[in-house]
mmCIF file of the C-alpha atoms, coordinates in Angstrom:
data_MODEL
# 
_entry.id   MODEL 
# 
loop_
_atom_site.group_PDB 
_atom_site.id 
_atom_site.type_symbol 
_atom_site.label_atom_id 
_atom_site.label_alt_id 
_atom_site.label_comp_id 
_atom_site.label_asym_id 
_atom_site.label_entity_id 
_atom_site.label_seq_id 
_atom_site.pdbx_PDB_ins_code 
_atom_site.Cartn_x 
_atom_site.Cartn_y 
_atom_site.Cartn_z 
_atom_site.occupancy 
_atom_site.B_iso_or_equiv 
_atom_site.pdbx_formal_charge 
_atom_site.auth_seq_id 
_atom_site.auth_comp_id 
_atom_site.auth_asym_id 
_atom_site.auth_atom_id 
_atom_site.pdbx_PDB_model_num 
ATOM 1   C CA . UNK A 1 1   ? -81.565  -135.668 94.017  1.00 0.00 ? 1   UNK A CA 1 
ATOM 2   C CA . UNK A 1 2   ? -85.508  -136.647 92.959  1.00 0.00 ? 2   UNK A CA 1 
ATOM 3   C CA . UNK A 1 3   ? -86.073  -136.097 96.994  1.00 0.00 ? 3   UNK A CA 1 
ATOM 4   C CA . UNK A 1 4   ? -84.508  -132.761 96.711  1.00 0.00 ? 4   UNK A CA 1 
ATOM 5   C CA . UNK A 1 5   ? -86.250  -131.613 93.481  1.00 0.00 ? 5   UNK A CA 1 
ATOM 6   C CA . UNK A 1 6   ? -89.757  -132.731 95.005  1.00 0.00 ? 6   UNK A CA 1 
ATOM 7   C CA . UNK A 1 7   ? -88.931  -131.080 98.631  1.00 0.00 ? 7   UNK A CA 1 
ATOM 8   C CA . UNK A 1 8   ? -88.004  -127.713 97.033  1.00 0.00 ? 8   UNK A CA 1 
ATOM 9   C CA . UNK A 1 9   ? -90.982  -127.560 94.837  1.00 0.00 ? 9   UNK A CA 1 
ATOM 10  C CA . UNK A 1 10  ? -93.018  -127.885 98.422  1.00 0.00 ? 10  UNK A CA 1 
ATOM 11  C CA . UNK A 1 11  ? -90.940  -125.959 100.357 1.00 0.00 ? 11  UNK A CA 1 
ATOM 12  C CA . UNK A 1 12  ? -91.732  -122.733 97.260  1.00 0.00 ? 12  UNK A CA 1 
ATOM 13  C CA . UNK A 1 13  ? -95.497  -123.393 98.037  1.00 0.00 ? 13  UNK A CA 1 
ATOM 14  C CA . UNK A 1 14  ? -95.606  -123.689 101.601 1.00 0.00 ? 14  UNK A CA 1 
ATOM 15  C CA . UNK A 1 15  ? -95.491  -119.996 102.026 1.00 0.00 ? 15  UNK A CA 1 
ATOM 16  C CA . UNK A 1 16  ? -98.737  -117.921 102.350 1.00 0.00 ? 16  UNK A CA 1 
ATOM 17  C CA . UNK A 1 17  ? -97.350  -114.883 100.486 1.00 0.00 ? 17  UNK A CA 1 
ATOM 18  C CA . UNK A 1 18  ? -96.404  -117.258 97.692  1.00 0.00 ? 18  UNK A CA 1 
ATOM 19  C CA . UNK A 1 19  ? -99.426  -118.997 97.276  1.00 0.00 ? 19  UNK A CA 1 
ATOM 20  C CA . UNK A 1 20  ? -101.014 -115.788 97.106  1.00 0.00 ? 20  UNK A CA 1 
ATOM 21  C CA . UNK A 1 21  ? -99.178  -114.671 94.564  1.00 0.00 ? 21  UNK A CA 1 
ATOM 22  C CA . UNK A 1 22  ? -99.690  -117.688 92.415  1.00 0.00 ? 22  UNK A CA 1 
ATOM 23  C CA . UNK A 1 23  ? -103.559 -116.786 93.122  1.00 0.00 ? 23  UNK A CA 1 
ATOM 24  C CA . UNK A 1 24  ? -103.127 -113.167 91.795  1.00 0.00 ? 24  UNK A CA 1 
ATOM 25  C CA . UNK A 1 25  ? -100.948 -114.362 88.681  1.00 0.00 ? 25  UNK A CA 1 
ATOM 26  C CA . UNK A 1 26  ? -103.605 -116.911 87.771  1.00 0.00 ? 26  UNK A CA 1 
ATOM 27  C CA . UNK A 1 27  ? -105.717 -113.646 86.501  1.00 0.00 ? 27  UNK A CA 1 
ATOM 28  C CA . UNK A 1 28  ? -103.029 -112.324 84.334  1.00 0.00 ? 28  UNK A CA 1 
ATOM 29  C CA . UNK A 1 29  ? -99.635  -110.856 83.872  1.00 0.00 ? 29  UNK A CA 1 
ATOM 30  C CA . UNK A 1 30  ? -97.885  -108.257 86.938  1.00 0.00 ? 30  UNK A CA 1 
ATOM 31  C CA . UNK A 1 31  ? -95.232  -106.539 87.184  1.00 0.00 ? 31  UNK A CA 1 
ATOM 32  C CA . UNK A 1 32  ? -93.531  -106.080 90.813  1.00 0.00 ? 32  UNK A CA 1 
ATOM 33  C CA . UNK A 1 33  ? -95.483  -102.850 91.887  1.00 0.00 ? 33  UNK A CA 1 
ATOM 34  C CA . UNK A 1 34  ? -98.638  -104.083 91.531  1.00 0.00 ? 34  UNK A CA 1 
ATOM 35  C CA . UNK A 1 35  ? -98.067  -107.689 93.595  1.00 0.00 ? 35  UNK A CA 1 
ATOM 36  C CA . UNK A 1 36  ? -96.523  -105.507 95.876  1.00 0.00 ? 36  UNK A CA 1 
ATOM 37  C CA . UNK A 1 37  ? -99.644  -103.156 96.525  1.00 0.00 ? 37  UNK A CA 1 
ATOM 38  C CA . UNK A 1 38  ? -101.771 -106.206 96.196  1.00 0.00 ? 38  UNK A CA 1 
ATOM 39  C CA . UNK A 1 39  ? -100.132 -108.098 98.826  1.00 0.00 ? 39  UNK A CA 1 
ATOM 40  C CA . UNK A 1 40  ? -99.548  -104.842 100.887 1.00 0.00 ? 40  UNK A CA 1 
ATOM 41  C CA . UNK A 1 41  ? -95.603  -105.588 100.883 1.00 0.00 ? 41  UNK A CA 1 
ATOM 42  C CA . UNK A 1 42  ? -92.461  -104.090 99.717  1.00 0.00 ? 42  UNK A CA 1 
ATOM 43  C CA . UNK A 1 43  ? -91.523  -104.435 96.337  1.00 0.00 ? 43  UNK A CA 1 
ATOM 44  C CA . UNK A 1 44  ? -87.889  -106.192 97.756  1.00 0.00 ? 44  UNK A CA 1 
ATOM 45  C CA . UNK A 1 45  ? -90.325  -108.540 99.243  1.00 0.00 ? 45  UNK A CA 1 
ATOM 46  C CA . UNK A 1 46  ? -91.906  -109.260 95.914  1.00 0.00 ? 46  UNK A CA 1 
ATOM 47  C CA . UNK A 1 47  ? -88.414  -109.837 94.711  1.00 0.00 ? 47  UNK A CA 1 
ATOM 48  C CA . UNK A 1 48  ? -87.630  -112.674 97.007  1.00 0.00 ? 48  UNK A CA 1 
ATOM 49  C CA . UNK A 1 49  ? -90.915  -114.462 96.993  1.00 0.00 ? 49  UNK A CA 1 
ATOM 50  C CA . UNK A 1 50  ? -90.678  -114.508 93.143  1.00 0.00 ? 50  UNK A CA 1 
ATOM 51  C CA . UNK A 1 51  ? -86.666  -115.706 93.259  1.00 0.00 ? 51  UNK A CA 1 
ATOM 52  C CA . UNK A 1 52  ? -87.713  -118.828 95.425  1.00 0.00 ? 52  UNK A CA 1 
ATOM 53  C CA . UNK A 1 53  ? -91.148  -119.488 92.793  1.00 0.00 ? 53  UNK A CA 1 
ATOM 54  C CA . UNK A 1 54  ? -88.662  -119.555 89.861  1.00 0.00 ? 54  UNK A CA 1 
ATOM 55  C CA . UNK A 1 55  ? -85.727  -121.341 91.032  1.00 0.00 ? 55  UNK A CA 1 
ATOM 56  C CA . UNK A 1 56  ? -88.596  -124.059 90.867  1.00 0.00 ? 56  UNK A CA 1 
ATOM 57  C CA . UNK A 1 57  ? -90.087  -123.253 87.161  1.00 0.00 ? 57  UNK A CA 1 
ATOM 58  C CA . UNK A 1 58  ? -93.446  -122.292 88.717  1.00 0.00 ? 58  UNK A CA 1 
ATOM 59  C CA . UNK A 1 59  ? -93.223  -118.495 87.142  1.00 0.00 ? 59  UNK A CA 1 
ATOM 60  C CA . UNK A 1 60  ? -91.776  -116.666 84.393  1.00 0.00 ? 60  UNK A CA 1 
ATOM 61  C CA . UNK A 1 61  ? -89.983  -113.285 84.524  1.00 0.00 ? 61  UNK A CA 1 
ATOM 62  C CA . UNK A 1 62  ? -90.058  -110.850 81.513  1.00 0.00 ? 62  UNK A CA 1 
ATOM 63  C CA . UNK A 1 63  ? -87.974  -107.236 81.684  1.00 0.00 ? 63  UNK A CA 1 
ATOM 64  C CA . UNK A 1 64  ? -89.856  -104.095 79.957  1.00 0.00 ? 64  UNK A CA 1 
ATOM 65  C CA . UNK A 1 65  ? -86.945  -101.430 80.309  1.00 0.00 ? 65  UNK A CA 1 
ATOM 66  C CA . UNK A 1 66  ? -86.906  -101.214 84.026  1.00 0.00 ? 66  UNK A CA 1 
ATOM 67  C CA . UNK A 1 67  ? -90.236  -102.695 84.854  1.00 0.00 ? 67  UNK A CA 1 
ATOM 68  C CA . UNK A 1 68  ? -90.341  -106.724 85.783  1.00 0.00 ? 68  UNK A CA 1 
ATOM 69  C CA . UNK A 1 69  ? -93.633  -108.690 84.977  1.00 0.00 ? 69  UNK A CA 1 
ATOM 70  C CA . UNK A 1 70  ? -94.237  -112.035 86.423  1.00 0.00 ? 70  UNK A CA 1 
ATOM 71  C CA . UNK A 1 71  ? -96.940  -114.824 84.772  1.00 0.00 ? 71  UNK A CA 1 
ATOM 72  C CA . UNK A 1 72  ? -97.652  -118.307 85.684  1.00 0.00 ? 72  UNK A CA 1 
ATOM 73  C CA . UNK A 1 73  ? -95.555  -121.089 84.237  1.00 0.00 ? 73  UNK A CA 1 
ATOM 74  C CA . UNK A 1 74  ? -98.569  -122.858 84.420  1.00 0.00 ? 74  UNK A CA 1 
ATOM 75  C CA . UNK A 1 75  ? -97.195  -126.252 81.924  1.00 0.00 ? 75  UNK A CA 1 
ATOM 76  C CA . UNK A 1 76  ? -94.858  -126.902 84.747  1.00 0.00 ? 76  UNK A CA 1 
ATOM 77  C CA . UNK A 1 77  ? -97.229  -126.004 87.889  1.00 0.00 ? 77  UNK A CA 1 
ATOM 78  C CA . UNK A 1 78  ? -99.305  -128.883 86.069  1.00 0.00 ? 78  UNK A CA 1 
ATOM 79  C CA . UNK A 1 79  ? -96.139  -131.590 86.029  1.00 0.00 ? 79  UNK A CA 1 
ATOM 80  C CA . UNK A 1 80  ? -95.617  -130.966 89.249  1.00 0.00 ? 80  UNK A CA 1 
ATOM 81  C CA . UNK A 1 81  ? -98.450  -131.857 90.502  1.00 0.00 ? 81  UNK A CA 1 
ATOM 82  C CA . UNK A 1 82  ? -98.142  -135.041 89.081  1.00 0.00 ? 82  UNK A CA 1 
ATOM 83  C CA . UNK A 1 83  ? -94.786  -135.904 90.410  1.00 0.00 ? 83  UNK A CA 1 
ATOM 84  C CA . UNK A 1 84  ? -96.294  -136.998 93.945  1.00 0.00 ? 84  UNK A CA 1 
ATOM 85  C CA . UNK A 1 85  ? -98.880  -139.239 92.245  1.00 0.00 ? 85  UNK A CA 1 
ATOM 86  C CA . UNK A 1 86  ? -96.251  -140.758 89.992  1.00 0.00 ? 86  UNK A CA 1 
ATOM 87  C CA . UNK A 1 87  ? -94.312  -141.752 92.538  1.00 0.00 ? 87  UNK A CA 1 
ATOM 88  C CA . UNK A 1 88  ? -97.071  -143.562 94.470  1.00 0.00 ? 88  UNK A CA 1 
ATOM 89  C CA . UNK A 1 89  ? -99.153  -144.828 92.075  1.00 0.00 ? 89  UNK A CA 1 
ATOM 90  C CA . UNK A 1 90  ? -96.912  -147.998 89.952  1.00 0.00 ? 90  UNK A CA 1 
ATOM 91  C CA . UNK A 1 91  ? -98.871  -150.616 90.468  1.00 0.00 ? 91  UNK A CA 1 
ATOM 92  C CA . UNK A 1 92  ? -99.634  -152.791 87.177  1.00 0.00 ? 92  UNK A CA 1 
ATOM 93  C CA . UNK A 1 93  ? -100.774 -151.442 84.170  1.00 0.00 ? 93  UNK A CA 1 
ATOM 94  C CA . UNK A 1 94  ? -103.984 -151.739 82.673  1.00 0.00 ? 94  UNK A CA 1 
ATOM 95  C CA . UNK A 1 95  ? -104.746 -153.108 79.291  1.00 0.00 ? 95  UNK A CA 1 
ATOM 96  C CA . UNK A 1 96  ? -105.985 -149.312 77.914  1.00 0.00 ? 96  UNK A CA 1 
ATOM 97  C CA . UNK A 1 97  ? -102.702 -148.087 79.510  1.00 0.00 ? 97  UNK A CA 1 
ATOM 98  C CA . UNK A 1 98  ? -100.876 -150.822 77.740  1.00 0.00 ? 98  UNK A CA 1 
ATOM 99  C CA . UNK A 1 99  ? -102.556 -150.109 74.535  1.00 0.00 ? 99  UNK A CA 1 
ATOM 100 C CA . UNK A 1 100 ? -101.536 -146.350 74.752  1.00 0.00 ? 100 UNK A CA 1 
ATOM 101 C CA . UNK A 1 101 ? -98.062  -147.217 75.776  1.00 0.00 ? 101 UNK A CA 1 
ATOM 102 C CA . UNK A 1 102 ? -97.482  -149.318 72.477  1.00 0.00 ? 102 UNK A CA 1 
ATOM 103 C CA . UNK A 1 103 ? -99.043  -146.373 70.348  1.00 0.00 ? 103 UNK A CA 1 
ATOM 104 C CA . UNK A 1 104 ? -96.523  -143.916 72.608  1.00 0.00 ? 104 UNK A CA 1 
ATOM 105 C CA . UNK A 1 105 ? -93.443  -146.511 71.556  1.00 0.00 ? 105 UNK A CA 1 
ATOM 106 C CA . UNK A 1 106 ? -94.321  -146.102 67.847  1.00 0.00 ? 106 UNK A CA 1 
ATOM 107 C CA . UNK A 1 107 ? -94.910  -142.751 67.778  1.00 0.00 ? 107 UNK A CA 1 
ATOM 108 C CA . UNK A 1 108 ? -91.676  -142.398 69.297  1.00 0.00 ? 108 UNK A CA 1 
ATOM 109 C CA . UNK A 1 109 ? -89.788  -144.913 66.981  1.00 0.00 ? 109 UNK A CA 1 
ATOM 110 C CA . UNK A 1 110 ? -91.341  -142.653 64.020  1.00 0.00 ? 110 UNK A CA 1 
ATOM 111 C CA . UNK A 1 111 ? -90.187  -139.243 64.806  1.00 0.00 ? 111 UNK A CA 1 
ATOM 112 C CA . UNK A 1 112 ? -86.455  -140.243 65.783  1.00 0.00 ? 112 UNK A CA 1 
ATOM 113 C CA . UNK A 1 113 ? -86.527  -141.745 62.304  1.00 0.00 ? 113 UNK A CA 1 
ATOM 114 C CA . UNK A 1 114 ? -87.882  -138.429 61.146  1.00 0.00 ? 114 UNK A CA 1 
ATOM 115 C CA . UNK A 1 115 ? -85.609  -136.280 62.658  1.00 0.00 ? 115 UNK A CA 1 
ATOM 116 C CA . UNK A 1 116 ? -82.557  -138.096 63.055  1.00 0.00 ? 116 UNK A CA 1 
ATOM 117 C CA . UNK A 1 117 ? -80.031  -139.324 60.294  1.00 0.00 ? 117 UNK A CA 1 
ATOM 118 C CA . UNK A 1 118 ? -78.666  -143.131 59.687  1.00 0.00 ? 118 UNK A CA 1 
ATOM 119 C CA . UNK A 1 119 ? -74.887  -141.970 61.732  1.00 0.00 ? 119 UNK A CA 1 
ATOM 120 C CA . UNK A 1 120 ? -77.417  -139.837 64.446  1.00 0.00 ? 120 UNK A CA 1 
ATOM 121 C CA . UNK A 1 121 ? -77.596  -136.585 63.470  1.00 0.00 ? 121 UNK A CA 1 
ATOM 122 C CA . UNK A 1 122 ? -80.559  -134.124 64.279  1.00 0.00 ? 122 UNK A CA 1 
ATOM 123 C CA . UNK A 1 123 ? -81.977  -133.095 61.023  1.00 0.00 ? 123 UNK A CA 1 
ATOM 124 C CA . UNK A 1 124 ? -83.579  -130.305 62.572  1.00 0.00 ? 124 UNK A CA 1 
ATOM 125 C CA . UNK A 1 125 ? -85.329  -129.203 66.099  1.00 0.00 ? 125 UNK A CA 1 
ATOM 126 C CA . UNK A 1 126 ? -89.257  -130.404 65.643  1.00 0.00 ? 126 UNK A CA 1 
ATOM 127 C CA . UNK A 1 127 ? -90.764  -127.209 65.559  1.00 0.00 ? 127 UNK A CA 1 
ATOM 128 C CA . UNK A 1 128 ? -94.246  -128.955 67.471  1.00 0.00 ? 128 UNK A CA 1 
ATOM 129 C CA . UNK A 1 129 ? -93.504  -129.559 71.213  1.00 0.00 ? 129 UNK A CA 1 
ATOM 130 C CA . UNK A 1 130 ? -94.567  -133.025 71.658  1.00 0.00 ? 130 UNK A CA 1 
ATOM 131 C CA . UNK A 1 131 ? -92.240  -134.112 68.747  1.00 0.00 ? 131 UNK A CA 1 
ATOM 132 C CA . UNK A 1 132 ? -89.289  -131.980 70.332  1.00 0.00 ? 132 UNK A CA 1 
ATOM 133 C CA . UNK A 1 133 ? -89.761  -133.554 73.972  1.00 0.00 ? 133 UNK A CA 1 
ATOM 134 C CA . UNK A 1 134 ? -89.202  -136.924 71.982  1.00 0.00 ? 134 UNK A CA 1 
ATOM 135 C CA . UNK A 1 135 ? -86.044  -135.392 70.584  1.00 0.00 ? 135 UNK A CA 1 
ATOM 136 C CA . UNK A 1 136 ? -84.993  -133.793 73.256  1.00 0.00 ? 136 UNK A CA 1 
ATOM 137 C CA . UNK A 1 137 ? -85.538  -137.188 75.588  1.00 0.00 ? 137 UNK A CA 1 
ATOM 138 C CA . UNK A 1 138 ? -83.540  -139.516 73.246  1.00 0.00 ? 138 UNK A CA 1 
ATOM 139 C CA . UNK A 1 139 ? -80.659  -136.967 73.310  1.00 0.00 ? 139 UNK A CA 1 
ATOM 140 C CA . UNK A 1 140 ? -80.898  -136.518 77.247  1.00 0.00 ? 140 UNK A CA 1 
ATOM 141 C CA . UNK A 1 141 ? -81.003  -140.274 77.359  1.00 0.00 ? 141 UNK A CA 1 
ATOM 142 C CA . UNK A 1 142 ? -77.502  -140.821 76.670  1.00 0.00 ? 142 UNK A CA 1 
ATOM 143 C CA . UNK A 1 143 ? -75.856  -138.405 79.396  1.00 0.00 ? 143 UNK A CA 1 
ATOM 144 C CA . UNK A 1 144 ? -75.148  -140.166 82.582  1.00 0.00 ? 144 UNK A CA 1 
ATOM 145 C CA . UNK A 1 145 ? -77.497  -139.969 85.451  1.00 0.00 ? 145 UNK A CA 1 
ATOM 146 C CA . UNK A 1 146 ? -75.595  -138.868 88.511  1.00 0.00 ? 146 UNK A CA 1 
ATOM 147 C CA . UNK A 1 147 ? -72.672  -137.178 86.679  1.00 0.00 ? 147 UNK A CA 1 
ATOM 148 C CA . UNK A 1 148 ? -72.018  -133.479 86.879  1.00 0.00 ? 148 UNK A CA 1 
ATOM 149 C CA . UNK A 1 149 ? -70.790  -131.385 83.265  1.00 0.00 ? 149 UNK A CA 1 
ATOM 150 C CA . UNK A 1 150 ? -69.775  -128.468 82.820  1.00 0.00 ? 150 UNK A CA 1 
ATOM 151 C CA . UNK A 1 151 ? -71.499  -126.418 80.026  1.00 0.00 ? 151 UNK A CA 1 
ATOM 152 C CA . UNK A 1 152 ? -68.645  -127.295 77.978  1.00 0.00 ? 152 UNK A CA 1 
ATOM 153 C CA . UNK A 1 153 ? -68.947  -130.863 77.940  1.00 0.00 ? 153 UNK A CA 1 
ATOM 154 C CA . UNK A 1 154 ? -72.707  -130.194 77.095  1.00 0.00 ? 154 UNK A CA 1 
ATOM 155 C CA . UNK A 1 155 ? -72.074  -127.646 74.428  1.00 0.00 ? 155 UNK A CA 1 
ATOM 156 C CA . UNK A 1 156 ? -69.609  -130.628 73.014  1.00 0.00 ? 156 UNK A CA 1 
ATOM 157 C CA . UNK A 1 157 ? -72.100  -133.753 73.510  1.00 0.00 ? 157 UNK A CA 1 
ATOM 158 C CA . UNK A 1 158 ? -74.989  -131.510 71.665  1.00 0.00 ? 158 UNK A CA 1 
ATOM 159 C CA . UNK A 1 159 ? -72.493  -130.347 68.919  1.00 0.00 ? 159 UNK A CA 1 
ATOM 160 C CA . UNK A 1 160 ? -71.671  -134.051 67.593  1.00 0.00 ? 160 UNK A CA 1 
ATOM 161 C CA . UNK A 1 161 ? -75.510  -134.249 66.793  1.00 0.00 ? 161 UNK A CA 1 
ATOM 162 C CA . UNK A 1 162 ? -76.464  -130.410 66.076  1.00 0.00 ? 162 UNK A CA 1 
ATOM 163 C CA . UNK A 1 163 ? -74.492  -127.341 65.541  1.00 0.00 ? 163 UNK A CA 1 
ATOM 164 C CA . UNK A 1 164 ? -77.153  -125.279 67.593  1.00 0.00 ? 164 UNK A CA 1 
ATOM 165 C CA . UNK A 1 165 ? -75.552  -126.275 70.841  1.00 0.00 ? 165 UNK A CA 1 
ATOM 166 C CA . UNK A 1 166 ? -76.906  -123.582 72.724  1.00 0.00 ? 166 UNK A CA 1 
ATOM 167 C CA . UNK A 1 167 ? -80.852  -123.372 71.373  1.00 0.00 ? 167 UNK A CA 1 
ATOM 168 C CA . UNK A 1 168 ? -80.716  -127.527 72.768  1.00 0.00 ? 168 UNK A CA 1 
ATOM 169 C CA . UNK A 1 169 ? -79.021  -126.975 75.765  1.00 0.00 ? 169 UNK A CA 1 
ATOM 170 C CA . UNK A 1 170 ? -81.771  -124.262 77.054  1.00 0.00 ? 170 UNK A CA 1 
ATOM 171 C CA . UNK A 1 171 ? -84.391  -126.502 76.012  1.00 0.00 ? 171 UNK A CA 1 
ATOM 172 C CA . UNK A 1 172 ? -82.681  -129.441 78.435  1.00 0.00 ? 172 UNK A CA 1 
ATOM 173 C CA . UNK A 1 173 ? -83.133  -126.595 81.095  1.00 0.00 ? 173 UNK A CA 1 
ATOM 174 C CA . UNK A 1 174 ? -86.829  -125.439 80.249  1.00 0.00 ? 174 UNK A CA 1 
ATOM 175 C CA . UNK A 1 175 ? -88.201  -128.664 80.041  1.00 0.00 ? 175 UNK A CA 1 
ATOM 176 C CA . UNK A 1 176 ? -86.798  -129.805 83.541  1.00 0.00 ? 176 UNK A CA 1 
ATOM 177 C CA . UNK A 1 177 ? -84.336  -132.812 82.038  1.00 0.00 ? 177 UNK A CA 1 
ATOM 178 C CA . UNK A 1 178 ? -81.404  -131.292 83.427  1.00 0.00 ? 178 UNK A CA 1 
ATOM 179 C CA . UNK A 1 179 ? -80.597  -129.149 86.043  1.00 0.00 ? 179 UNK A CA 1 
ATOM 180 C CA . UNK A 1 180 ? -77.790  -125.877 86.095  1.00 0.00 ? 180 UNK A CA 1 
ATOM 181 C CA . UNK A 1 181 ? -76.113  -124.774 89.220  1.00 0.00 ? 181 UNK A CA 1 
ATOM 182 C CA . UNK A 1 182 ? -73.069  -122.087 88.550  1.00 0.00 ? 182 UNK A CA 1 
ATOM 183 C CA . UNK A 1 183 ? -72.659  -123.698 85.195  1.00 0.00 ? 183 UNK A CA 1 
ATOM 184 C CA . UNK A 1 184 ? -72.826  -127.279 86.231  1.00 0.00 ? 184 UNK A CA 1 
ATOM 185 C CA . UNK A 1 185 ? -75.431  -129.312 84.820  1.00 0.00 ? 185 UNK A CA 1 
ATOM 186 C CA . UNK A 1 186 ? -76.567  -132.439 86.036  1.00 0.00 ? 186 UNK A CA 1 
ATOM 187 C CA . UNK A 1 187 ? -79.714  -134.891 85.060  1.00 0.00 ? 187 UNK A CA 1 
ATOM 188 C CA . UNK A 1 188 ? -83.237  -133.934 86.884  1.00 0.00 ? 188 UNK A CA 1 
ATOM 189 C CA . UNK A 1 189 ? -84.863  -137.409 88.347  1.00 0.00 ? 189 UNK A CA 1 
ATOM 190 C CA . UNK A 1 190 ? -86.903  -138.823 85.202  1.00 0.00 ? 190 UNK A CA 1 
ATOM 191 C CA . UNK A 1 191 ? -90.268  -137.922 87.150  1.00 0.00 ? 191 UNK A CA 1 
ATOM 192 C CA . UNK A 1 192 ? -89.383  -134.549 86.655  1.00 0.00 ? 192 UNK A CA 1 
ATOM 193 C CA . UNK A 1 193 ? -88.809  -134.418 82.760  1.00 0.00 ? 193 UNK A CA 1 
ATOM 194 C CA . UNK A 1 194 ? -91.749  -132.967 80.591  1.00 0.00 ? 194 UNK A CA 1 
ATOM 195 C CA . UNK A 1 195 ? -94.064  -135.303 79.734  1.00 0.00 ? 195 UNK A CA 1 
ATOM 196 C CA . UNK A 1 196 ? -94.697  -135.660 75.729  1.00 0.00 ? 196 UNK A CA 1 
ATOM 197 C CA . UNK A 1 197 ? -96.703  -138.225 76.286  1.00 0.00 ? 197 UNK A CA 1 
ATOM 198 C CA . UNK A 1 198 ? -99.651  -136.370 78.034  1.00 0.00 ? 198 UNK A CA 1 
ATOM 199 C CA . UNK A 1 199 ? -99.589  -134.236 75.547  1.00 0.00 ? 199 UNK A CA 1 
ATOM 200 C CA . UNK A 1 200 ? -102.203 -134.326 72.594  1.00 0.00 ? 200 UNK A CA 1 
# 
């Protein structure tokens, strides 16, 4: 599964066409006509390059009646390009690194106090993303790695800890801790789950 996540992210960027279309986007918002003229290629062309650069998170799609613009999902294009070096690089731990790791284990223990009742209920989705990638870990934590659910059996897990099932169970998606296939969602490799703690 982490081989497969890592491969497909590769296999989206090792396409000229693609890459140049990640070059265009990084100016600005387009919709499909003008990366077609551009790129000097159909529009259906556009389409398909675009459907293999989102199935891996690295643009976003928005619908203006029957125009369809395309930007940069450019907090995700950044965590994957750590993934590689991740992977590699584990050797021991500095003391600075262990220093920020303790400060990264309190601030966690502090905002699932915050946030979470005594019998572990969500108070409330943090409404600051590095708080809600703490959240959203500690829930994710508890599903089983290797397991596939249906969205049923996610709806139910969120429900015993928040009534907004479905506002939690997109935010698994966008932030790359799980992944959905025909309505079956499985756990991404931990390498792939947003990072709160790079975040300042």
């Amino acid at each position: 599964m982490q081989l497969d996540k890592i491969v497909n992210y590769h296999k989206a960027l090792a396409d000229p066409t693609r890459v140049r279309m990640i070059g265009l986007l990084a100016d600005g918002e387009l919709n499909g006509l003008e990366l077609a003229e551009k790129l000097c290629i159909s529009p259906a062309t556009v389409t398909h390059h675009a459907a293999k650069l989102r199935e891996v998170s690295l643009i976003n799609e928005r619908r203006d009646k029957n125009t369809i613009y395309f930007s940069l999902n450019r907090y995700f294009i950044r965590a994957y390009s750590t993934v590689i070096v991740d992977l590699i690089e584990k050797g021991n731990k500095g003391e600075e690194e262990g220093k920020m790791e303790d400060a990264h284990t309190r601030l966690r223990q502090s905002v699932l106090k915050n946030f979470f009742t005594a019998d572990g209920k969500l108070k409330h989705i943090p409404a600051q993303l590095k708080k809600k990638l703490i959240v959203l870990e500690h829930l994710v934590s508890k599903l089983e790695p290797g397991r596939s659910y249906t969205e049923k059996e996610i709806n139910e897990y969120i429900g015993r800890v928040h009534e907004d099932f479905a506002t939690i169970r997109r935010e698994f998606i966008m932030h790359h801790y799980m992944y959905r296939d025909n309505q079956i969602y499985e756990l991404n490799p931990k390498e792939l789950w947003a990072k709160w703690e790079t975040l300042s």
